[in-house]
VONU-270978 format. One line per 4 residues: number of its first residue (from 1); their letters; for each residue y, x, z of N, C-alpha, C, O, CB. Coordinates in steps of 0.1 Angstrom, whole numbers, m for minus. Atoms other than C-alpha are relative to their C-alpha. Glycine has a CB too. Layout:
BEGIN
NUM) A) Y X Z Y X Z Y X Z Y X Z Y X Z | ...;
//
This chain:
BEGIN
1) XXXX) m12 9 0 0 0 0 12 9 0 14 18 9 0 m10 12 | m14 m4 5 36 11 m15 13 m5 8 19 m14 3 1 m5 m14 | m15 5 m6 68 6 11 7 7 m2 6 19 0 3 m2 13 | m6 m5 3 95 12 m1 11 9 14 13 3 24 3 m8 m8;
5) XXXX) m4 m5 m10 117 39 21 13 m14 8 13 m13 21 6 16 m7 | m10 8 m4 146 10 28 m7 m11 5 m1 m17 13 9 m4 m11 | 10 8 m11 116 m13 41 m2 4 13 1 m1 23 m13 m2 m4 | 3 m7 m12 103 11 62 8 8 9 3 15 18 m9 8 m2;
9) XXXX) m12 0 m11 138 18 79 1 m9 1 12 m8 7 11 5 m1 | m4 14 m3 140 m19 83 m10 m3 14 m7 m9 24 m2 m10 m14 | 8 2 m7 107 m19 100 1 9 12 m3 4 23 m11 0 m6 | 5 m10 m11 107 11 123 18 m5 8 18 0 19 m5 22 m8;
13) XXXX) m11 12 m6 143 m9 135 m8 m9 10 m4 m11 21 8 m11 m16 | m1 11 m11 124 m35 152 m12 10 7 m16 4 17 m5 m21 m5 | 9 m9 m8 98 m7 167 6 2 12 16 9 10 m4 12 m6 | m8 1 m20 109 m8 209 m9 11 4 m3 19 11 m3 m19 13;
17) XXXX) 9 m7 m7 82 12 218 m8 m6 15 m16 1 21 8 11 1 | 8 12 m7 71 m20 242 m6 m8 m5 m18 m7 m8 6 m7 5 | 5 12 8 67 m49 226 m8 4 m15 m20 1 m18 13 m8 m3 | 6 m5 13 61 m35 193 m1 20 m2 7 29 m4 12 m8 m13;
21) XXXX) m1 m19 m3 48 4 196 m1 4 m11 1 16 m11 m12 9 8 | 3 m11 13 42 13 157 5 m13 m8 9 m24 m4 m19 9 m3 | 1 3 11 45 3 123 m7 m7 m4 m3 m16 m12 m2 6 m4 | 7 8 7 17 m12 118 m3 m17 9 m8 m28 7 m12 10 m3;
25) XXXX) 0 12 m7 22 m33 147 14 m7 m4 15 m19 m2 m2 2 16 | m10 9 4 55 m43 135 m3 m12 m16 0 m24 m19 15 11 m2 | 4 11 10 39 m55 100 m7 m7 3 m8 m16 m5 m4 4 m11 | 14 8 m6 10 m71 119 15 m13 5 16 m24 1 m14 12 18;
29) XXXX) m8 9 m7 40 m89 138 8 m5 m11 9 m17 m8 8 6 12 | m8 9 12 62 m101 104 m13 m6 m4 m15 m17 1 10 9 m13 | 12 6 4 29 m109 90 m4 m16 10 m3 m28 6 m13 15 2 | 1 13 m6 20 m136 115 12 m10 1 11 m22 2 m3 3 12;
33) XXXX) m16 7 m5 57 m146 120 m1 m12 m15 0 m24 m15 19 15 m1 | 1 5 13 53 m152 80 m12 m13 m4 m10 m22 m12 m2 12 m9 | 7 10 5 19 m171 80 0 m11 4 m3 m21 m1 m11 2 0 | m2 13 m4 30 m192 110 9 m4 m8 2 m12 m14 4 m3 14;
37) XXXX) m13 9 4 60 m205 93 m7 m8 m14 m2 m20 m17 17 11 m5 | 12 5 7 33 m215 65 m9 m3 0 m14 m1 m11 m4 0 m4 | 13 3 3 3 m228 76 2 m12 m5 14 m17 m3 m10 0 10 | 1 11 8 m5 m257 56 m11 m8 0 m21 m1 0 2 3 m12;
41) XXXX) 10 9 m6 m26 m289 63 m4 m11 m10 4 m20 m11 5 m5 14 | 0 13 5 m43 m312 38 m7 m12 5 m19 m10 8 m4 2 m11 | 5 9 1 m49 m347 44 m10 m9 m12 m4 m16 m21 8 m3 4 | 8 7 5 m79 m361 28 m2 m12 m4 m14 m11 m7 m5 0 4;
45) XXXX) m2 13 5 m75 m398 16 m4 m9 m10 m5 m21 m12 8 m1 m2 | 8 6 18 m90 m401 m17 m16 m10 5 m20 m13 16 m7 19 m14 | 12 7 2 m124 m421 m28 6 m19 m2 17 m23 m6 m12 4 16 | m5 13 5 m126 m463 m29 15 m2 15 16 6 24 m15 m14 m1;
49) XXXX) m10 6 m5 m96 m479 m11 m9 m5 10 m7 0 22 8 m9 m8 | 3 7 m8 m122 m502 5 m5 8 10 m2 5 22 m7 m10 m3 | 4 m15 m11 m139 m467 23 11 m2 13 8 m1 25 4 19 m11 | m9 m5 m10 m105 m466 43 8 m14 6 19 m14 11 10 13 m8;
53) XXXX) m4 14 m6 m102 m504 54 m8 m2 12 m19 3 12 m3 m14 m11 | 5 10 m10 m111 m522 88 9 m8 4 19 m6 11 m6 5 11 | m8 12 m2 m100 m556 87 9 1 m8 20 m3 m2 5 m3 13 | m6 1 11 m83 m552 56 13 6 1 22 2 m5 0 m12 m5;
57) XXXX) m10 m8 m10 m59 m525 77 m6 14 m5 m18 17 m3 m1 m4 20 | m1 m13 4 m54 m490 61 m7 8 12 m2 4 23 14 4 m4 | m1 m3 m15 m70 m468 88 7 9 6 9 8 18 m11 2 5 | m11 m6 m1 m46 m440 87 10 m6 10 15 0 20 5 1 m13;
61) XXXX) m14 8 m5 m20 m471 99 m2 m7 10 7 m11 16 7 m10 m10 | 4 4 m14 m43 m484 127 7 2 10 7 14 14 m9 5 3 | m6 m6 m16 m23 m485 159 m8 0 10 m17 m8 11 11 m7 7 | 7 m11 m13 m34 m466 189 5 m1 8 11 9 12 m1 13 m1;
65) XXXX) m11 m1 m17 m17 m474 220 14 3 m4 21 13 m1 m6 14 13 | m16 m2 11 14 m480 198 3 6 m8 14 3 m12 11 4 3 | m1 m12 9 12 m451 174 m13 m2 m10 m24 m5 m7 m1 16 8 | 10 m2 9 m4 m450 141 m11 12 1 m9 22 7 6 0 m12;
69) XXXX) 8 m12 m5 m34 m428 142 5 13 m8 5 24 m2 m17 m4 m3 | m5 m16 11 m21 m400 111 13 2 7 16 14 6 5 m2 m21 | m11 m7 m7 13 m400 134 m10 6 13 m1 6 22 16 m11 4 | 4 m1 m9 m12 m390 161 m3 16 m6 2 26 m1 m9 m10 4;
73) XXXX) 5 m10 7 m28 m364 138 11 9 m5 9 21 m4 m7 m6 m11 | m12 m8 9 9 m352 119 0 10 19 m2 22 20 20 m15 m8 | m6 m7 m10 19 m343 160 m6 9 5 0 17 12 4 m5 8 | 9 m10 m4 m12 m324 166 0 7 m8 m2 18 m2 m12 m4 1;
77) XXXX) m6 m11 10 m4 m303 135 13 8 1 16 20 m1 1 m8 m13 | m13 m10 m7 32 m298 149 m4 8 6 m4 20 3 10 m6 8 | 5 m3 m20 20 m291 181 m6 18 m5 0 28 m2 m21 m15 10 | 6 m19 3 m6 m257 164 7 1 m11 m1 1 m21 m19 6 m4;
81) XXXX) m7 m12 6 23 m244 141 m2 m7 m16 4 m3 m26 m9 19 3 | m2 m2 16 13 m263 107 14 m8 m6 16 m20 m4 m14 m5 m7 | m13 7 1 47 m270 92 m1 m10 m17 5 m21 m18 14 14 1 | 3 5 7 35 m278 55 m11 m8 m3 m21 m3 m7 2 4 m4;
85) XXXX) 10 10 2 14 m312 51 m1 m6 m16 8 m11 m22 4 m12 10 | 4 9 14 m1 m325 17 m10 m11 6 m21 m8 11 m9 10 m13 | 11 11 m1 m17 m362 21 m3 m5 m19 5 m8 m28 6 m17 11 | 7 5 15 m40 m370 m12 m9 m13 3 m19 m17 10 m12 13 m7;
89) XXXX) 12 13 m2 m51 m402 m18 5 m13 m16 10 m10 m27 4 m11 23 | m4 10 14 m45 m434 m44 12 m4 7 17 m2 18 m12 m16 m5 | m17 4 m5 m12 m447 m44 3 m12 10 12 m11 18 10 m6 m14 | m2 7 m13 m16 m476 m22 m3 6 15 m1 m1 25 m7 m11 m1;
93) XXXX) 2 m11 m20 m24 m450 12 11 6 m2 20 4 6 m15 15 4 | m13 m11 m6 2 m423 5 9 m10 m6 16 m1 m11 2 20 m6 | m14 9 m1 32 m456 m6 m6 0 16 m4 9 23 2 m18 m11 | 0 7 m16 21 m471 30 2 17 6 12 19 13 m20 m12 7;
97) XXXX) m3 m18 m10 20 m428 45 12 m4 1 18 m9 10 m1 20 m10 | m15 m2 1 53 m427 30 9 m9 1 21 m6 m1 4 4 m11 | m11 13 m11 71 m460 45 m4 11 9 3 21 7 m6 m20 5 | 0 m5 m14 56 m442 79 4 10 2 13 11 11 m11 2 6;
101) XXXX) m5 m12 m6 62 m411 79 16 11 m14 23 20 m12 m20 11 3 | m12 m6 8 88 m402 48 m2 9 m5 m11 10 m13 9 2 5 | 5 m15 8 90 m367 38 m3 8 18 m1 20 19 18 11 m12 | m2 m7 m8 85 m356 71 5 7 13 m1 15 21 1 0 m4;
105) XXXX) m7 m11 m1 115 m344 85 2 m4 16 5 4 24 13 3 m11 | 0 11 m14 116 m373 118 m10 6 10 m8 3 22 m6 m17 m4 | 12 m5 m2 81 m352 126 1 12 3 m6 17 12 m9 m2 m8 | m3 m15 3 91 m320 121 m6 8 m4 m8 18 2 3 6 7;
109) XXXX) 11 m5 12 69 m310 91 5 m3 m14 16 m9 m17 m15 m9 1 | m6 8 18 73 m317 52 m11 m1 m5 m19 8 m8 9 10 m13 | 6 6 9 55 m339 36 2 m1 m11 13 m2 m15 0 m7 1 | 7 m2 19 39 m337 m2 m9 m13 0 m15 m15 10 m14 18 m3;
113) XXXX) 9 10 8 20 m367 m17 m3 3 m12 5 4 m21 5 m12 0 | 6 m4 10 m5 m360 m40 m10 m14 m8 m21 m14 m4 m8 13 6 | 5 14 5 m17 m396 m62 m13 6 m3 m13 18 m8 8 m8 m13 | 13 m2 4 m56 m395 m67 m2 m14 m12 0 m26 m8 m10 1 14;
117) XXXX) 7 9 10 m67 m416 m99 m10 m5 m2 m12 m17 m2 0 4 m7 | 17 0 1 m103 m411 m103 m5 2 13 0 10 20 m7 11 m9 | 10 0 m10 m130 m416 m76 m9 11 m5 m19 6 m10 m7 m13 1 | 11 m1 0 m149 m390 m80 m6 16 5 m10 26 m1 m2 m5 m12;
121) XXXX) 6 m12 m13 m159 m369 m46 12 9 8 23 12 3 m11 14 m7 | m10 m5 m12 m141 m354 m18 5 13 m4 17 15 m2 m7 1 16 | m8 m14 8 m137 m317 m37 3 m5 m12 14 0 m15 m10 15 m3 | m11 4 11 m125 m333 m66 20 m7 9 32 m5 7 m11 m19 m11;
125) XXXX) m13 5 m4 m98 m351 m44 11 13 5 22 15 1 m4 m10 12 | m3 m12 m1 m90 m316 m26 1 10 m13 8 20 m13 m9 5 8 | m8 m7 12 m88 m302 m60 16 m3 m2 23 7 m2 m6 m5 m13 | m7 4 1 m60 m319 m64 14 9 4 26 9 0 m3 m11 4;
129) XXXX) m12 m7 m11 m41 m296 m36 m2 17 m8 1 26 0 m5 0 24 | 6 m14 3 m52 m261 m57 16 4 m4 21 14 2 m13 1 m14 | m15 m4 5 m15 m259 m73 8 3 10 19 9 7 7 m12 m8 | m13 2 m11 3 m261 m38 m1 9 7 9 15 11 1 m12 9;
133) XXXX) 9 m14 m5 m24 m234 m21 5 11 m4 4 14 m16 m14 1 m5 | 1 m10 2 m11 m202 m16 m9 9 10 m9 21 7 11 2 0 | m1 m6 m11 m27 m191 15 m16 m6 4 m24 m10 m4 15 m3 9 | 10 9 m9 m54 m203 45 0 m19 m3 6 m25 m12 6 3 16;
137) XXXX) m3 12 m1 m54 m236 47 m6 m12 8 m18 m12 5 0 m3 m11 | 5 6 m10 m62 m263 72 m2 m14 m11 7 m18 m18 9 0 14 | 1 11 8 m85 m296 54 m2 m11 11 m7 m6 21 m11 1 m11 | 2 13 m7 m87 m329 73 m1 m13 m5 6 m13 m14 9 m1 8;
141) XXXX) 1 11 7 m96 m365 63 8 m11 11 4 m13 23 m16 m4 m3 | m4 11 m5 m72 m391 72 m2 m10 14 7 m13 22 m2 m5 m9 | 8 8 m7 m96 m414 93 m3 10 16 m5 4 27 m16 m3 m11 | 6 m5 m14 m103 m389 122 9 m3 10 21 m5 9 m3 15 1;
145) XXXX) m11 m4 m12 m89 m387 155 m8 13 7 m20 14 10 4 m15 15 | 7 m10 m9 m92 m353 173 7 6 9 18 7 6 m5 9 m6 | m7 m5 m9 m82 m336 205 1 10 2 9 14 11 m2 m3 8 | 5 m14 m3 m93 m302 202 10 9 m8 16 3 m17 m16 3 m6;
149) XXXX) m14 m11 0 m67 m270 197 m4 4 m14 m15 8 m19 1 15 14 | 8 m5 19 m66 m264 156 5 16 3 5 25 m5 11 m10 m22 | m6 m18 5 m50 m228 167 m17 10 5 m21 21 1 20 7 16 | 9 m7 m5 m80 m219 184 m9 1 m12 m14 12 m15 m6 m4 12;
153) XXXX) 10 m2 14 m103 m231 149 5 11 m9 m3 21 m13 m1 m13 m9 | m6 m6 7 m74 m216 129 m3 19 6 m11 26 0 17 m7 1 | 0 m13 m4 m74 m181 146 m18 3 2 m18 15 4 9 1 16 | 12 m1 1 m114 m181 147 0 5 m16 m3 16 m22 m8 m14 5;
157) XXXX) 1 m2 18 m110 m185 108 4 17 m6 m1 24 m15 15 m12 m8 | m8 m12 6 m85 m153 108 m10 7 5 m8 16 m3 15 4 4 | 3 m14 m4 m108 m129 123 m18 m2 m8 m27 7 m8 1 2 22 | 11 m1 15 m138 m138 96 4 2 m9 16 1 m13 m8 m10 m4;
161) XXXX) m5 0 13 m142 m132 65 m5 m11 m8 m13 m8 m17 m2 13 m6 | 12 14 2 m156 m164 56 7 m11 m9 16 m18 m4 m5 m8 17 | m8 13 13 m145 m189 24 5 m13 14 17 m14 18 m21 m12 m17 | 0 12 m11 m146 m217 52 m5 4 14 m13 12 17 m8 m11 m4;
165) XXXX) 0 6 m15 m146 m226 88 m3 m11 5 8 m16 7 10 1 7 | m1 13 m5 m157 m259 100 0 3 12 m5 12 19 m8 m9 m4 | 1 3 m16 m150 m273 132 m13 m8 3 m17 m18 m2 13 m10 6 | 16 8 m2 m185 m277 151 2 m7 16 11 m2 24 m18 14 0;
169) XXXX) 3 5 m9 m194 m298 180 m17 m2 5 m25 m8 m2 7 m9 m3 | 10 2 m10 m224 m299 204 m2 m20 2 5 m28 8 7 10 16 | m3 18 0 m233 m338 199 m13 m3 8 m24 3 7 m1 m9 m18 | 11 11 m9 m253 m361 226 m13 m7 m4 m25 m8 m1 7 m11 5;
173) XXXX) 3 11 7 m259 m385 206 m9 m1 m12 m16 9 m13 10 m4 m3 | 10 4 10 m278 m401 173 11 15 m7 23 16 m4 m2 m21 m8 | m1 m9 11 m271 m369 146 0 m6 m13 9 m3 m21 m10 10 0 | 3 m1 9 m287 m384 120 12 m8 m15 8 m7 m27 m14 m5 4;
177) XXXX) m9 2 5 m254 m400 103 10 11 m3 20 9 m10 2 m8 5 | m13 m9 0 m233 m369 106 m5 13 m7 m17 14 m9 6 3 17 | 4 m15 4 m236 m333 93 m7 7 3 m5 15 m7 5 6 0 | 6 m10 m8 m257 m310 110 2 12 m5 4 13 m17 m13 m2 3;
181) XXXX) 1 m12 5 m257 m275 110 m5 8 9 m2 9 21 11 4 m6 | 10 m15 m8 m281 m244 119 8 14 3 7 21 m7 m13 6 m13 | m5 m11 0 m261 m213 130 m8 11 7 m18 11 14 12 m2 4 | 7 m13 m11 m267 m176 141 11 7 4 19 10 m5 m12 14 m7;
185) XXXX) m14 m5 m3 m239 m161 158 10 m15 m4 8 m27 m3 5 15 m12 | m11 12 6 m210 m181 145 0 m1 m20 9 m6 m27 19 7 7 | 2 4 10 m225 m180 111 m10 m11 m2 m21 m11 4 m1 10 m5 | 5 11 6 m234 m212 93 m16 4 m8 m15 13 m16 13 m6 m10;
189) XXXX) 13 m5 7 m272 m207 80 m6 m13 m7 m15 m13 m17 m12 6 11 | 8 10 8 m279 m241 72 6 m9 1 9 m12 13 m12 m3 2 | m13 15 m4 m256 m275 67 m9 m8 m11 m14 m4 m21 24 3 m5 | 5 8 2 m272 m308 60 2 m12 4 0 m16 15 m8 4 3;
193) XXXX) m8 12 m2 m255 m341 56 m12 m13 3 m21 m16 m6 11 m3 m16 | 7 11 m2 m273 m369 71 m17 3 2 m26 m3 m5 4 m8 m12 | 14 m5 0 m306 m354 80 m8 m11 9 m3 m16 19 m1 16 6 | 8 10 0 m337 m378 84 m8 7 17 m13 0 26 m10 m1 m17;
197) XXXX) 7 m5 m5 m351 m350 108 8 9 4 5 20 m1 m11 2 m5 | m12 m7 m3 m321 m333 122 m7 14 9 m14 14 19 12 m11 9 | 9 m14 m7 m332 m292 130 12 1 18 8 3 29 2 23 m15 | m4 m2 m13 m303 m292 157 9 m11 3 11 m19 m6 6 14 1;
201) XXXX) m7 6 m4 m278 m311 178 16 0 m2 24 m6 5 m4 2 9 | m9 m7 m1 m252 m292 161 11 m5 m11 11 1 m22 m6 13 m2 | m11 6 14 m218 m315 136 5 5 2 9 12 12 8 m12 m3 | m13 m6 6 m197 m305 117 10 m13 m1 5 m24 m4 m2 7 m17;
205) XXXX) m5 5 m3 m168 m323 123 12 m5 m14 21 m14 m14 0 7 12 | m7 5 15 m153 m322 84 15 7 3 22 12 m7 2 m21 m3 | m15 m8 1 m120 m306 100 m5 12 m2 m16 16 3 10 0 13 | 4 m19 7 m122 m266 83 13 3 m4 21 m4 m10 m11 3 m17;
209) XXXX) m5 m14 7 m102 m237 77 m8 3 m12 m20 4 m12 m1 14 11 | 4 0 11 m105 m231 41 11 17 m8 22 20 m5 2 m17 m7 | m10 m12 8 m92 m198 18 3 m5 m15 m4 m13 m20 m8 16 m1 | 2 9 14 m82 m207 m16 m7 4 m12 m5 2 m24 12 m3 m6;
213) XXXX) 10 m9 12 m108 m189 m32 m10 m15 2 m16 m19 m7 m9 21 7 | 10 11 2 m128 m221 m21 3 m11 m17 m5 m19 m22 3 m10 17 | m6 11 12 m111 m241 m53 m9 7 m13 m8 2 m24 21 m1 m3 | 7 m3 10 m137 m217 m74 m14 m6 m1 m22 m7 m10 0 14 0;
217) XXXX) 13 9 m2 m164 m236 m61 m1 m15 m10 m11 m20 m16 1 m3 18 | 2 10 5 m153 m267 m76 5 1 m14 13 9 m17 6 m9 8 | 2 m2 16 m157 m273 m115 17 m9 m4 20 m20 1 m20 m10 m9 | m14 8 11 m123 m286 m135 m10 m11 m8 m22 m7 m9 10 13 m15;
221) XXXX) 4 7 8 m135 m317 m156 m4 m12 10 m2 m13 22 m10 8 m9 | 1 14 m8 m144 m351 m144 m16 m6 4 m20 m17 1 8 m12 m10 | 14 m4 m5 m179 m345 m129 5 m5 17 16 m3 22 m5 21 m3 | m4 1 m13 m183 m358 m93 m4 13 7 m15 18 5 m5 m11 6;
225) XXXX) 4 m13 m12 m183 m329 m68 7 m5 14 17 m11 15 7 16 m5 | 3 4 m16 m188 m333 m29 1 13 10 m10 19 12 m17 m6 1 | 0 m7 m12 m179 m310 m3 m12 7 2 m17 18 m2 3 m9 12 | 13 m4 m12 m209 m312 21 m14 6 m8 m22 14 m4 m5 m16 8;
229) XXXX) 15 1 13 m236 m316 m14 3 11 m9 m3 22 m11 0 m18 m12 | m3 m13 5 m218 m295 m34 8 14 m3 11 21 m13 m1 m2 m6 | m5 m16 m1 m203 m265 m24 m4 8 15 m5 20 14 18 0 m1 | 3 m9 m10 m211 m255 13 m14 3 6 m18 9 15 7 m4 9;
233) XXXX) 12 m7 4 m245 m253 2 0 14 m9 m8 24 m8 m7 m10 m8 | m1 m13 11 m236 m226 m23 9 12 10 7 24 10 11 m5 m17 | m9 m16 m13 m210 m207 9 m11 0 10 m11 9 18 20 m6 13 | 12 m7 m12 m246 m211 31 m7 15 m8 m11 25 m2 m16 m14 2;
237) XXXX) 12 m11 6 m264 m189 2 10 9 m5 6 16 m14 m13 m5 m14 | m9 m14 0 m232 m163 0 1 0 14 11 6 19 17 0 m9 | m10 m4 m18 m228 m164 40 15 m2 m1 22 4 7 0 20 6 | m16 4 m1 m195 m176 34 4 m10 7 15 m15 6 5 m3 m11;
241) XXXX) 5 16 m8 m203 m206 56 5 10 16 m1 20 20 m24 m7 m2 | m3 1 m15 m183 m204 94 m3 m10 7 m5 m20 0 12 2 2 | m1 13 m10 m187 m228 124 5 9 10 0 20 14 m15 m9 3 | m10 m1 m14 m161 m226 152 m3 m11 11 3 m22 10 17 m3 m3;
245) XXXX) 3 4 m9 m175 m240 181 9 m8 11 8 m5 22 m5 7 2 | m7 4 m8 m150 m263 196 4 m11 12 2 m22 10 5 0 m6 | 1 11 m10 m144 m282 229 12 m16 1 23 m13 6 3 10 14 | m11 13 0 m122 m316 228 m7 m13 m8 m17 m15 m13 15 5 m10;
249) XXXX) 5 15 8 m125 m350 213 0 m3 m9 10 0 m15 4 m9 0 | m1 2 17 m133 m362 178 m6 m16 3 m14 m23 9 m13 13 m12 | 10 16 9 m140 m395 163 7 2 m10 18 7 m13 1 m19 7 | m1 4 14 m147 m405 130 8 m16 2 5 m24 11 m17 m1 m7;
253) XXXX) m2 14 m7 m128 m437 130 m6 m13 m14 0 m14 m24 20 m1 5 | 9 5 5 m154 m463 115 3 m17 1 7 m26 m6 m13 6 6 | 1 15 m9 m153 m495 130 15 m2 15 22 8 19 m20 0 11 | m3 2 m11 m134 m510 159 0 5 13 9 10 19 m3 m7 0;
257) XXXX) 6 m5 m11 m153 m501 186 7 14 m2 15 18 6 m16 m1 0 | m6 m17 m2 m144 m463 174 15 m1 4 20 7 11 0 9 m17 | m18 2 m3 m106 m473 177 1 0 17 7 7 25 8 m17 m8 | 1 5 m17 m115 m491 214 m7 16 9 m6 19 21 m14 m17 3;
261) XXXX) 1 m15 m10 m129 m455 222 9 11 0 10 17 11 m14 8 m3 | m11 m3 0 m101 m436 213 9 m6 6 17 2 11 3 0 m8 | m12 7 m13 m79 m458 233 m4 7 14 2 15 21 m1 m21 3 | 1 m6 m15 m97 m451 262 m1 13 3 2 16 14 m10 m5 7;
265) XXXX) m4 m14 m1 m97 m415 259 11 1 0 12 7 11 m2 8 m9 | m11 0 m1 m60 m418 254 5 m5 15 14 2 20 3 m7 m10 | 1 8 m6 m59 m438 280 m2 10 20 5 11 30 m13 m11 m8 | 5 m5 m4 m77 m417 301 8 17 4 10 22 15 m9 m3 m9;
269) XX) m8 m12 m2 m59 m383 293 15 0 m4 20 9 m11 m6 11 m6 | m13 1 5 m24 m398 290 16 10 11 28 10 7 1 m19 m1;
//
């Protein structure tokens, strides 16, 4: 790497010999300063319309103990540092986003809307965000609610070298609806959507740290392609496959009942 002499008097300027003892800790320190001020978070939204109804109520726009659930989600994105948000979805989700939340700026983030057309698969819809991608990037689907710290997934992500990160959870409960996945260390060895005969106790939770080398995975042209089916089968057999093991609350939000348990967690840790 080439610095020019007028950089590297700029840099060896903020060097204290405390806080920052060298050089390379001062570029380590602009370096982060630079990626917080851009992490970037896509919302997920795409597929049919009716997918993201209960009771003929967007679920994004569901209220939650007075708050829509995505303003629940946007403040938990404030909260770990991500300042740029993209929501993808058909035009009737991000018009109703954008009555709620605008560009943004009320939140203290900036909002992008990205129109989906075609149905066809959750990495086709995340295609969609490849043009906007410079960097890391945090993916999320609309529908969740979660409680758990994204700096701690995010900063897991940074110290692999790994296409992806999902967020994993330790589950109680029935598996056989949700993702599973086999790890060794904190590498992913085996991920398996909906398993009949589930090997461990171990979801993926669909929230991931992604690099934008992941958008080589998915084909251009109008082919359905799938996340879970088709691509992080292909980052298991490169080892490019992470799981961050994280502690806090998730729901998928499905039904009612899922909403009435989110309340009372809220409820609970208000």
């Amino acid at each position: 790497m080439t610095i020019s002499p007028h950089v590297l008097g700029r840099l060896d300027s903020i060097v204290d010999g405390n806080v920052i003892r060298s050089r390379s800790e001062a570029i380590e320190t602009i370096m982060s300063q630079y990626l917080e001020a851009n992490k970037t978070a896509v919302f997920l939204g795409g597929g049919d319309l009716e997918s993201l109804l209960i009771n003929d109520q967007l679920k994004p726009l569901l209220k939650i103990r007075g708050k829509c659930l995505i303003e629940y989600n946007v403040q938990m994105l404030k909260k770990a540092g991500f300042r740029k948000v993209y929501i993808i979805g058909k035009s009737e989700l991000i018009g109703e986003c954008f009555k709620l939340l605008g560009n943004g700026s009320k939140q203290g983030v900036s909002i992008e809307y990205i129109e989906e057309t075609k149905t066809l698969g959750n990495a086709k819809t995340l295609q969609l965000a490849e043009p906007y991608i410079k960097s890391s990037f945090l993916v999320l689907p609309v529908d969740n609610f979660f409680g758990f710290d994204l700096n701690y997934l995010a900063k897991a992500h940074m110290h692999g070298n790994y296409t992806a990160t999902l967020a994993v959870q330790a589950n109680r409960g029935s598996v056989t609806d949700l993702g599973v996945v086999e790890m060794v260390g904190n590498r992913i060895i085996d991920y398996e959507e909906r398993p009949v005969k589930p090997k461990t106790f171990l979801t993926a939770t669909f929230i991931g740290m992604y690099e934008p080398r992941v958008f080589e995975y998915i084909p251009h042209g109008k082919m359905k392609w799938v996340l879970q089916t088709s691509v992080f089968g292909k980052l298991v057999a490169e080892d490019a496959l992470y799981g961050c093991i994280v502690p806090g609350f998730y729901m998928n939000i499905d039904t009612e009942k899922d909403v009435k348990t989110v309340e009372d967690f809220l409820r609970r840790n208000k």
